[in-house]
C-alpha positions as CSV (number, residue, x, y, z in Angstrom):
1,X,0.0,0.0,0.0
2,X,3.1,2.5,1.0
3,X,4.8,1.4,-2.6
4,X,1.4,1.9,-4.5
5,X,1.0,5.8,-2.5
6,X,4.5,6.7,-3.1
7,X,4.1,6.4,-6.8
8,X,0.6,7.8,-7.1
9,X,2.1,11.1,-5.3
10,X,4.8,11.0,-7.8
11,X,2.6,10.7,-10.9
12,X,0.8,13.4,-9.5
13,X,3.5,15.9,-9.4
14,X,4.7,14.8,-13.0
15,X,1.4,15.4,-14.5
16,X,1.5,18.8,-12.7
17,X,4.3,19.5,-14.2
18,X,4.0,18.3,-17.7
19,X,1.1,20.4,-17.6
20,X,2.4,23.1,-16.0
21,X,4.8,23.1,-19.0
22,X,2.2,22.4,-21.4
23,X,0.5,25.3,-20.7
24,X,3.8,27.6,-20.8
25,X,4.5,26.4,-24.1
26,X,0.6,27.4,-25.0
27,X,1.1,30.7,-23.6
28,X,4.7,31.0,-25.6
29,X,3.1,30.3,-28.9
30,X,-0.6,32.0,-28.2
31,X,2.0,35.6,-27.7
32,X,4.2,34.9,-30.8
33,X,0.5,34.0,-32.8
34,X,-0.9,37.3,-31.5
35,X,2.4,39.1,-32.2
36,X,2.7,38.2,-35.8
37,X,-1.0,38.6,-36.1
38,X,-0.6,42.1,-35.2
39,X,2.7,42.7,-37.2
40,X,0.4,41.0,-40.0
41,X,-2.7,43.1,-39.7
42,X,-0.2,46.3,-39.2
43,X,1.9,45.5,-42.5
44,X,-1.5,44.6,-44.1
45,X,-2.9,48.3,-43.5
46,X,0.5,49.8,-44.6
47,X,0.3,47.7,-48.0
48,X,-3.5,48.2,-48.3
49,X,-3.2,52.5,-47.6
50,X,-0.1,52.4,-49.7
51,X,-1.5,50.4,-52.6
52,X,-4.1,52.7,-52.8
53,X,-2.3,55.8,-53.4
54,X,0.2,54.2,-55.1
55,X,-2.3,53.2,-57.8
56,X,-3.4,56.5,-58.4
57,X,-0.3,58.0,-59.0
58,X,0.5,55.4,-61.6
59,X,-2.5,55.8,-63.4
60,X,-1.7,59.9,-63.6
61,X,2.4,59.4,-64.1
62,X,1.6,57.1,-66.8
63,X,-1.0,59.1,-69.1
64,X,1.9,60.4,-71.6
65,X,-0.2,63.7,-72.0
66,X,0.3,64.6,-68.0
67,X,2.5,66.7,-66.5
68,X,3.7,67.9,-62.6
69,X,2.7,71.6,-62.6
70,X,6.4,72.3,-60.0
71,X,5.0,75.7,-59.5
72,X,1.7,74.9,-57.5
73,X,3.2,71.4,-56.2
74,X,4.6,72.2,-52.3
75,X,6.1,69.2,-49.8
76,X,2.4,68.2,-48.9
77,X,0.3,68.6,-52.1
78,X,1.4,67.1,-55.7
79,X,-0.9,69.1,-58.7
80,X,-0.8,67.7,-62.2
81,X,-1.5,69.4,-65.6
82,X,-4.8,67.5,-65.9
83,X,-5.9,69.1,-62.7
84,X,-5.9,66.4,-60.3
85,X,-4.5,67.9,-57.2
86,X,-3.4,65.1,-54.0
87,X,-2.5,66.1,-51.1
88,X,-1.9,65.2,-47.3
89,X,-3.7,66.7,-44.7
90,X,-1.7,65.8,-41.0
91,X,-5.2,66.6,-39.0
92,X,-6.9,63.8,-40.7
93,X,-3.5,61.6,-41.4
94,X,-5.2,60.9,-45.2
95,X,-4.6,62.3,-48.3
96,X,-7.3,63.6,-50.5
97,X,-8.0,63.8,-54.2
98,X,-9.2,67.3,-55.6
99,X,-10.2,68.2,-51.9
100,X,-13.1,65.9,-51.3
101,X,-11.8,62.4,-52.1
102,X,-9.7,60.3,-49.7
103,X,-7.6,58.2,-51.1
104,X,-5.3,57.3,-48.4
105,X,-6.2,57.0,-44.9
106,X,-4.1,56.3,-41.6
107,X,-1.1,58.0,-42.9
108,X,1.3,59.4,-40.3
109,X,3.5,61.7,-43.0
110,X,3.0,61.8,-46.9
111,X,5.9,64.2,-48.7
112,X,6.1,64.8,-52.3
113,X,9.2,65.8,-54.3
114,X,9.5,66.6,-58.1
115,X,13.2,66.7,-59.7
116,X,14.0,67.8,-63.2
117,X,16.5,67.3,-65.7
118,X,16.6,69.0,-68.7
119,X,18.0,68.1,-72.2
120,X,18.5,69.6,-75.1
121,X,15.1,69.4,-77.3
122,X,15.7,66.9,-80.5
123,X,14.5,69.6,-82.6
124,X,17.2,72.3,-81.9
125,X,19.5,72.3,-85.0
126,X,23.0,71.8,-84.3
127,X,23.9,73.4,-87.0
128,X,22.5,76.2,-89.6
129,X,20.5,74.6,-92.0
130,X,18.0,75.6,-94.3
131,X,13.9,74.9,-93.8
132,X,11.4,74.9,-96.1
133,X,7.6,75.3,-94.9
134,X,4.6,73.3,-96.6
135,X,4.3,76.0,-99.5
136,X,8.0,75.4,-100.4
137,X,9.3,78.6,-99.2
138,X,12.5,78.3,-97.3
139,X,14.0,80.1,-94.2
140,X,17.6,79.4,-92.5
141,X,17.2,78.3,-89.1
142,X,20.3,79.2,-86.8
143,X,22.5,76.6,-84.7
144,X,20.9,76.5,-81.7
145,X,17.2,76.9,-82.3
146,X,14.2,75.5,-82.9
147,X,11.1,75.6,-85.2
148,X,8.0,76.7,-83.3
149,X,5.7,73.2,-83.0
150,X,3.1,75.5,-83.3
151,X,1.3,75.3,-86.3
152,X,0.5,78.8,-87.3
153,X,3.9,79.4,-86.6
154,X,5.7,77.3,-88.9
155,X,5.0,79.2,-91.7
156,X,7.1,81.9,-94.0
157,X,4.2,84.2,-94.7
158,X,2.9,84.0,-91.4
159,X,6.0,85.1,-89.5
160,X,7.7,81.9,-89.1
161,X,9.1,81.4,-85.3
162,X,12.2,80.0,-84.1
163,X,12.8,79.3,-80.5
164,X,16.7,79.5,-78.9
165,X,17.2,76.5,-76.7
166,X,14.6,75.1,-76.6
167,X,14.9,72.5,-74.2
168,X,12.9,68.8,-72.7
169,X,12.0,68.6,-69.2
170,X,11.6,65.5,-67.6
171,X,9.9,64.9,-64.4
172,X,10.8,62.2,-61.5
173,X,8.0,62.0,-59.0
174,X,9.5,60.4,-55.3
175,X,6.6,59.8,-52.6
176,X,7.4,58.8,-48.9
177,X,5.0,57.4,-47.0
178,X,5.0,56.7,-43.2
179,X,2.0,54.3,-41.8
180,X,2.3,52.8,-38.6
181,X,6.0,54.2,-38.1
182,X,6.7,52.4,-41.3
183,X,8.0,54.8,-44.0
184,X,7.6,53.2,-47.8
185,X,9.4,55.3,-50.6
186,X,8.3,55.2,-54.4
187,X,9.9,56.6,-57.5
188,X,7.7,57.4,-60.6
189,X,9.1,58.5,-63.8
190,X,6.2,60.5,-65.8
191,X,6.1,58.6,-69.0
192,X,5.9,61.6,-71.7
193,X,8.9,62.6,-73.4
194,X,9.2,66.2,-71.8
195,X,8.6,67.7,-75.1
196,X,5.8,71.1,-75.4
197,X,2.4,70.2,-76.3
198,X,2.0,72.8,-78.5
199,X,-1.6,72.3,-79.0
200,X,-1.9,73.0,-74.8
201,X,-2.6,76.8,-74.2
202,X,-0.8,76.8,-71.2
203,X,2.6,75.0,-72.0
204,X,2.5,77.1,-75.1
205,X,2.2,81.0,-72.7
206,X,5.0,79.4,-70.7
207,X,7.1,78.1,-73.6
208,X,6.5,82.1,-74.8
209,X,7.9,83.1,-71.6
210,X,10.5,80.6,-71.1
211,X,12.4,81.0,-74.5
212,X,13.9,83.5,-76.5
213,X,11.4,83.5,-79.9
214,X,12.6,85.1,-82.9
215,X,10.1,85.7,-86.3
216,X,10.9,85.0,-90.0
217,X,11.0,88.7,-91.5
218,X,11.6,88.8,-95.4
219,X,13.5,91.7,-95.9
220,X,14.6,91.1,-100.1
221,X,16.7,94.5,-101.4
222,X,14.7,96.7,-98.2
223,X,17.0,98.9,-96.6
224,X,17.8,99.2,-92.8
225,X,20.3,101.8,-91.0
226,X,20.3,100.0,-87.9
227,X,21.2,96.3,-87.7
228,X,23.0,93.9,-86.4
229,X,25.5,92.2,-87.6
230,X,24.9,88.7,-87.5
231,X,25.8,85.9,-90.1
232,X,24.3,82.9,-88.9
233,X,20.7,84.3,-89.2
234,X,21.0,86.1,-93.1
235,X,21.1,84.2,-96.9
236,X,21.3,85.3,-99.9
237,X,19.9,84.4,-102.6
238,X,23.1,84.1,-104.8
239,X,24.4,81.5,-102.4
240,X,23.9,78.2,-104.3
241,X,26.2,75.5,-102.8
242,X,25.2,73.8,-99.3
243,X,24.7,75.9,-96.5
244,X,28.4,77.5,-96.5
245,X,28.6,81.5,-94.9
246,X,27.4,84.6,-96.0
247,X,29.4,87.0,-95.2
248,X,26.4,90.1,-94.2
249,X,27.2,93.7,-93.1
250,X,24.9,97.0,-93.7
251,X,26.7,99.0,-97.0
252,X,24.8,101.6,-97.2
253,X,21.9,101.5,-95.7
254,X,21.1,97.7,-97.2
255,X,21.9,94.5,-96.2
256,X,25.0,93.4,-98.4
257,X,26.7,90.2,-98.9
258,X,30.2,90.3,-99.5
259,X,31.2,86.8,-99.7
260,X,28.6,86.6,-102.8
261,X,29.0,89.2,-105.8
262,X,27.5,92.2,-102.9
263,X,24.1,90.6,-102.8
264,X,21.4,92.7,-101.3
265,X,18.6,90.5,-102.4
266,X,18.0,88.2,-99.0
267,X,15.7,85.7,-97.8
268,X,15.0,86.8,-95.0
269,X,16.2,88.0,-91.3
270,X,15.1,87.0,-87.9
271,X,13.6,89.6,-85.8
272,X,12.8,89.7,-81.6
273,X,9.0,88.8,-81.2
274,X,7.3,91.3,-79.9
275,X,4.2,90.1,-79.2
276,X,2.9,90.2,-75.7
277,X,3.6,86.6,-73.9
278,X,0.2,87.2,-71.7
């Protein structure tokens, strides 16, 4: 009877402590469940927040006619040429669409930074070369500028425009992001070529503003008393091999090339546009 109590008491006080072990291990793995439940759930809400404004920005980065206006766009608020506008508001940690629509919500910080790099425009001639409009007329266009892709401007008679310089701009968007303490960065590199769309009133006041312009002004045996001297924007018309120099000066009173027989009848001249850029 003594032998059969000692090991009953025995058994006893393993099974206490199998279970008391059991149950520690329980506890161990119910924390790490609930702990990686809760890093889940917190990484899902980053991705799902983030995800949604990340889609929206894609969709407006990748329309090729779109554009960052870097005037109006600040640290908080990102405004595009189509005239969506985004932008954080820290009171109610989202960021809105056009004022009313929230895209994002539970966002701690949202910044948004715009860099440029500009390259020379494909256009711009890198060297003088002649043009000839869609009625066959020709002008010289000087190293260094452009034809106007405007369309009323890219004729003879109409006062053909050159712009000096003109240049593409290309646009990188970089977004950070900070939900939960978590900050997520993304890059987007708009997807249209940087070049002016000509047909766009806006881009077309700015390109005014941006550029020197200089109009096609036929000025064939008229006389001037005050000009510059400037070869690369004169031709005459006696000049008949490949683009070559003229050598233009002002002999008495008309525009005179000396390089060819003193020719005074020219093509043409290029003159400062005048015209009021607002």
């Amino acid at each position: 009877m003594k032998n059969n109590r000692g090991i009953t008491l025995i058994l006893v006080i393993l099974y206490v402590l199998l279970t008391i072990i059991i149950l520690g291990v329980l506890t161990i793995l119910s924390t790490n469940f609930r702990k990686n439940l809760n890093n889940m759930n917190s990484q899902t809400v980053q991705d799902i927040e983030f995800d949604k404004l990340n889609v929206q920005l894609i969709k407006e980065t990748k329309d090729e006619t779109n554009k960052i206006k870097t005037a109006e766009t600040t640290e908080s608020k990102l405004v595009f040429k189509n005239g969506n506008t985004y932008e954080f508001i820290l009171e109610d940690n989202a960021v809105y669409l056009n004022n009313s629509i929230k895209i994002a919500d539970n966002i701690e910080n949202c910044t948004f930074e715009v860099e440029e790099t500009k390259s020379t425009n494909r256009k711009v001639e890198k060297e003088t070369v002649q043009y000839t409009d869609k009625s066959g007329k020709i002008a010289v266009i000087p190293k260094g500028y452009a034809v106007s892709g405007k369309e009323n401007e890219q004729l003879i008679d109409n006062g053909l425009v050159i712009y000096y310089h003109l240049q593409d701009t290309k646009q990188r968007l970089i977004v950070k992001v900070t939900i939960n303490g978590a900050e997520r960065i993304s890059e987007y590199a708009l997807s249209n070529n940087g070049e002016i769309d000509w047909n766009n009133d806006e881009e077309y006041l700015e390109a005014k503003k941006t550029y020197n312009r200089f109009k096609w002004i036929s000025m064939d045996n008229k006389t001037y008393t005050n000009i510059e001297n400037t070869d690369d924007i004169y031709i005459c018309k006696n000049k008949t091999t490949s683009i070559g120099e003229c050598k233009v000066s002002v002999v008495d009173g008309k525009v005179t090339c000396t390089t060819h027989s003193n020719c005074t009848s020219m093509l043409g001249r290029w003159e400062k546009n005048n015209e009021t850029d607002t």
